[in-house]
Legacy VTK file of the C-alpha trace (Angstrom):
# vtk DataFile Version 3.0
C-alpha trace
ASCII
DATASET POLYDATA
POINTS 233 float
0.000 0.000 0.000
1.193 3.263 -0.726
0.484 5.944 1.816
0.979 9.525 1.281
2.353 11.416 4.440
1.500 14.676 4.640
1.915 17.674 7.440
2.123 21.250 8.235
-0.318 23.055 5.343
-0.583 25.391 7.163
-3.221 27.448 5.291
-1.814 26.774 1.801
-4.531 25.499 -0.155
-2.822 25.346 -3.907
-0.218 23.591 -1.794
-2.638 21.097 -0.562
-4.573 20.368 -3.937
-1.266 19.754 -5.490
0.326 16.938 -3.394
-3.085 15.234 -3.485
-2.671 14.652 -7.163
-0.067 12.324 -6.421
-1.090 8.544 -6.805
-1.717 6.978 -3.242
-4.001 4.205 -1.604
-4.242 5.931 1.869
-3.029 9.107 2.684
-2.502 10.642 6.789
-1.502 14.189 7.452
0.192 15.056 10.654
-1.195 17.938 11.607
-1.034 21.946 11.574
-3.656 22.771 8.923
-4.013 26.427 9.742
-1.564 29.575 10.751
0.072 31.451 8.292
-1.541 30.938 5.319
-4.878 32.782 3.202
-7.217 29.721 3.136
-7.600 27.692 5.940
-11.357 27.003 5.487
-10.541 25.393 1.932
-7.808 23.575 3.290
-9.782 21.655 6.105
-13.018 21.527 3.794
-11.021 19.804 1.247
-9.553 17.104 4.385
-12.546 16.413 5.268
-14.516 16.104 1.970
-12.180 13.496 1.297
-11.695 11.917 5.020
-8.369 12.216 5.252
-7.343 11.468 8.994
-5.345 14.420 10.830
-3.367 14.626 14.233
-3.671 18.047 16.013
-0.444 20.000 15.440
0.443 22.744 17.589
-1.097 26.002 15.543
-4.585 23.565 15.208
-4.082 23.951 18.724
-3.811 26.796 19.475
-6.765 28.291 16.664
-9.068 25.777 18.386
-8.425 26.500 22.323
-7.020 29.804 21.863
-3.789 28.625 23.756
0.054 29.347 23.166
1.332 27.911 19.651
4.597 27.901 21.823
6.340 27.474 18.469
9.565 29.292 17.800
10.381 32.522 18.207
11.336 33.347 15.011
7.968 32.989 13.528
5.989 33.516 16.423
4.802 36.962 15.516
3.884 36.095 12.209
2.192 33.003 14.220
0.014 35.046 16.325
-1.232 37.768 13.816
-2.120 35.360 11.338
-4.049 33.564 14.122
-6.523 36.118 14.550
-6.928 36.214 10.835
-7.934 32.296 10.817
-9.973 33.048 13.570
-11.906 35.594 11.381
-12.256 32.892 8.338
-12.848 29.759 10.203
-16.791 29.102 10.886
-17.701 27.020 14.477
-18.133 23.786 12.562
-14.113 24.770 11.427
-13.128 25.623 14.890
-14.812 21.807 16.089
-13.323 20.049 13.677
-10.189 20.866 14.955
-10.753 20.428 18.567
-11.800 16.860 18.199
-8.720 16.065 15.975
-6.743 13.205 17.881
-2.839 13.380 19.200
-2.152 10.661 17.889
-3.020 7.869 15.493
-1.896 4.113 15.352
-1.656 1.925 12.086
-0.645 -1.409 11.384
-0.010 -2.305 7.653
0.893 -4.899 5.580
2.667 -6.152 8.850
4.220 -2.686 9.669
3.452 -0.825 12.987
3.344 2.717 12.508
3.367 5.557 15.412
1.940 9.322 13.790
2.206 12.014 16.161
2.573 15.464 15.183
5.855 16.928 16.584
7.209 14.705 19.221
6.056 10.787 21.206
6.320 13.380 24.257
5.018 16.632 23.095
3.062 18.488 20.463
5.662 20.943 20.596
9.221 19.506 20.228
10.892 19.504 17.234
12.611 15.547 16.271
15.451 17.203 13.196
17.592 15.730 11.379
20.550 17.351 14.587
18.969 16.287 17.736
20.709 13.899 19.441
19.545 10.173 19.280
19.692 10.367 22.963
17.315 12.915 23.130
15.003 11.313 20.862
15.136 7.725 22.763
14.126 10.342 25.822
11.260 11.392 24.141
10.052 7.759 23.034
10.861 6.508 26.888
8.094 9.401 27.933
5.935 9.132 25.450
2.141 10.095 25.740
1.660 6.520 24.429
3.660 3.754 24.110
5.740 3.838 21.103
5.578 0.302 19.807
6.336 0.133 16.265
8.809 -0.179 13.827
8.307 3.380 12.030
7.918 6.880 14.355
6.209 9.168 12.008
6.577 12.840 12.769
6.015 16.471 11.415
6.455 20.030 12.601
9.989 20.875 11.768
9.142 21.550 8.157
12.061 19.779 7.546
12.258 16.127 5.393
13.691 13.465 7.411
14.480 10.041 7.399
17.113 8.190 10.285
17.189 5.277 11.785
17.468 4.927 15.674
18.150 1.065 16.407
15.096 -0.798 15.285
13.010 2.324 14.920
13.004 4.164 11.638
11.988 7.830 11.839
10.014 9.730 8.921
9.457 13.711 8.540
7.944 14.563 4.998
8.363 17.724 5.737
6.301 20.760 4.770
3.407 21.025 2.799
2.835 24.631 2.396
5.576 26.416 4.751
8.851 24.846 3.958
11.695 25.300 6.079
14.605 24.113 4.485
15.725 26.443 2.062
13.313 24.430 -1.193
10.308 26.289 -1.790
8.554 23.413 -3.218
5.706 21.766 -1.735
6.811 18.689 0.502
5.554 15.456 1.247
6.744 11.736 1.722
5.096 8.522 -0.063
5.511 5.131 2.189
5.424 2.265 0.570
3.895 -0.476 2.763
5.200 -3.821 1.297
9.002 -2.727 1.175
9.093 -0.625 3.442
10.967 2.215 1.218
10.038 5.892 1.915
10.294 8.068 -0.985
10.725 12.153 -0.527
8.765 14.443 -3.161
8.991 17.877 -3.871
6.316 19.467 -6.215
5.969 22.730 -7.634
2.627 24.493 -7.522
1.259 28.061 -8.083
3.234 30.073 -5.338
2.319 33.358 -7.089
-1.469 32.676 -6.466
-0.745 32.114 -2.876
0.743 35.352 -2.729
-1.762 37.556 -4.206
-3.825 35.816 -1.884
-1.593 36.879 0.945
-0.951 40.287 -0.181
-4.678 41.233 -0.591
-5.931 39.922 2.629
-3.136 38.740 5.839
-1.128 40.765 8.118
2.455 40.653 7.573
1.808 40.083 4.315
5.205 41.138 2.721
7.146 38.761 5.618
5.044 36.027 4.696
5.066 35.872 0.916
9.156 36.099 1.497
9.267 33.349 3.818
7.109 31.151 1.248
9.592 32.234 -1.709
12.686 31.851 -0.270
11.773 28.246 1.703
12.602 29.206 5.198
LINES 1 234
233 0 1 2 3 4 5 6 7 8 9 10 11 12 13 14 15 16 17 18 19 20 21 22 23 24 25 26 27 28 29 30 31 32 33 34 35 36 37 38 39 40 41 42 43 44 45 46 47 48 49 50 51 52 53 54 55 56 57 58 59 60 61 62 63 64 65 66 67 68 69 70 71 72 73 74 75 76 77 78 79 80 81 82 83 84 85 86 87 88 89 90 91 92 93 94 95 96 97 98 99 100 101 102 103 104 105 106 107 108 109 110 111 112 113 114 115 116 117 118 119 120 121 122 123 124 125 126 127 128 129 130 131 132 133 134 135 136 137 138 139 140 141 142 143 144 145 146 147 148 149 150 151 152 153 154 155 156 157 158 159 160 161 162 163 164 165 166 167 168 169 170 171 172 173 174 175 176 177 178 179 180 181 182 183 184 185 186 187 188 189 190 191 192 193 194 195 196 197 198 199 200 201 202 203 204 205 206 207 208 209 210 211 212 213 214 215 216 217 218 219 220 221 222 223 224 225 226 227 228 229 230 231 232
């Protein structure tokens, strides 16, 4: 089976519709759906017209119990004015939707035991990179929220495409869909194929310059933001 892995939209709808047009049997998204981006009502109307499951990342969070993102402080700014936009957009069915999105989710496939979390086993708001120490990760697995018994740990909110082994345990980031952090502008994503258990990173082109006009005509920040989607990072 071929699953597509998908994670941090984060408001980015052109973004979205494009990485869905790759082939897949199954496809999971790891959360952060909203923050930063013109269109986060498409973006979760589109998930769930097509019931696509999705773990609560930190910004869905946040927009749904109007808490602390507690993401970096680089972008935290940009974070918390473009909340208040979402706020504006999102409808209460929008707002419930993401409340009742889970921590986690389990799967067990073709004989492979997968772990999806958003950020961290530990914490919807650590980062795993491709840098942290392995004994810093095994940390986070020993004081997990849930037990992490599987083969493959399957993370997002870095923005940054991953894949490492840590003994037994192989460790996937697909990085960003629509806020890319690693210096490639392209859209992000990761397909898994179930039966050989190879992981295979895509990065996909899509209409940047209609997300920007979006951007420009309606968000706060709008100049930052359009640079930070151009540039990658």
């Amino acid at each position: 089976m071929r699953i597509l892995l998908i994670a941090d939209i984060h408001a980015n709808y052109e973004a979205l519709e494009t990485v869905l047009e790759i082939p897949y049997d199954r496809v999971i998204c790891l959360g952060d759906i909203v923050d930063y981006g013109p269109e986060p009502d498409k973006c979760i109307d589109l998930l769930r017209m097509q019931g696509i499951p999705v773990i609560r990342g930190n910004h869905d969070n946040a927009v749904a119990f109007k808490v602390d993102c507690q993401c970096g402080y680089k972008y935290k700014h940009l974070s918390i004015a473009t909340r208040e936009y979402t706020w504006e957009i999102l409808d209460r069915s929008g707002i419930e939707y993401l409340q009742k999105l889970p921590l986690l989710i389990r799967e067990e496939i073709d004989g492979k035991r997968l772990y999806l979390i958003h950020a961290s086993p530990r914490s919807m708001f650590e980062y795993i990179k491709p840098e942290t120490p392995d004994e810093e990760i095994q940390n986070m697995i020993n004081e997990a929220i849930e037990p992490v018994e599987a083969e493959f740990l399957v993370v997002g909110h870095s923005h940054i495409p991953m894949n490492r082994k840590l003994g037994n345990l192989t460790i996937i980031n697909p990085g960003s869909v629509g806020q890319p952090r690693d210096g490639d502008s392209r859209a992000s994503c990761a397909v898994f194929d179930t039966v050989n258990g190879e992981i295979e990173h895509l990065r996909l082109d899509y209409d940047v310059d209609s997300v920007c006009a979006k951007i420009k005509e309606r968000m706060p920040h709008a100049d930052e933001l359009i640079a930070i989607l151009r540039r990658g990072y």
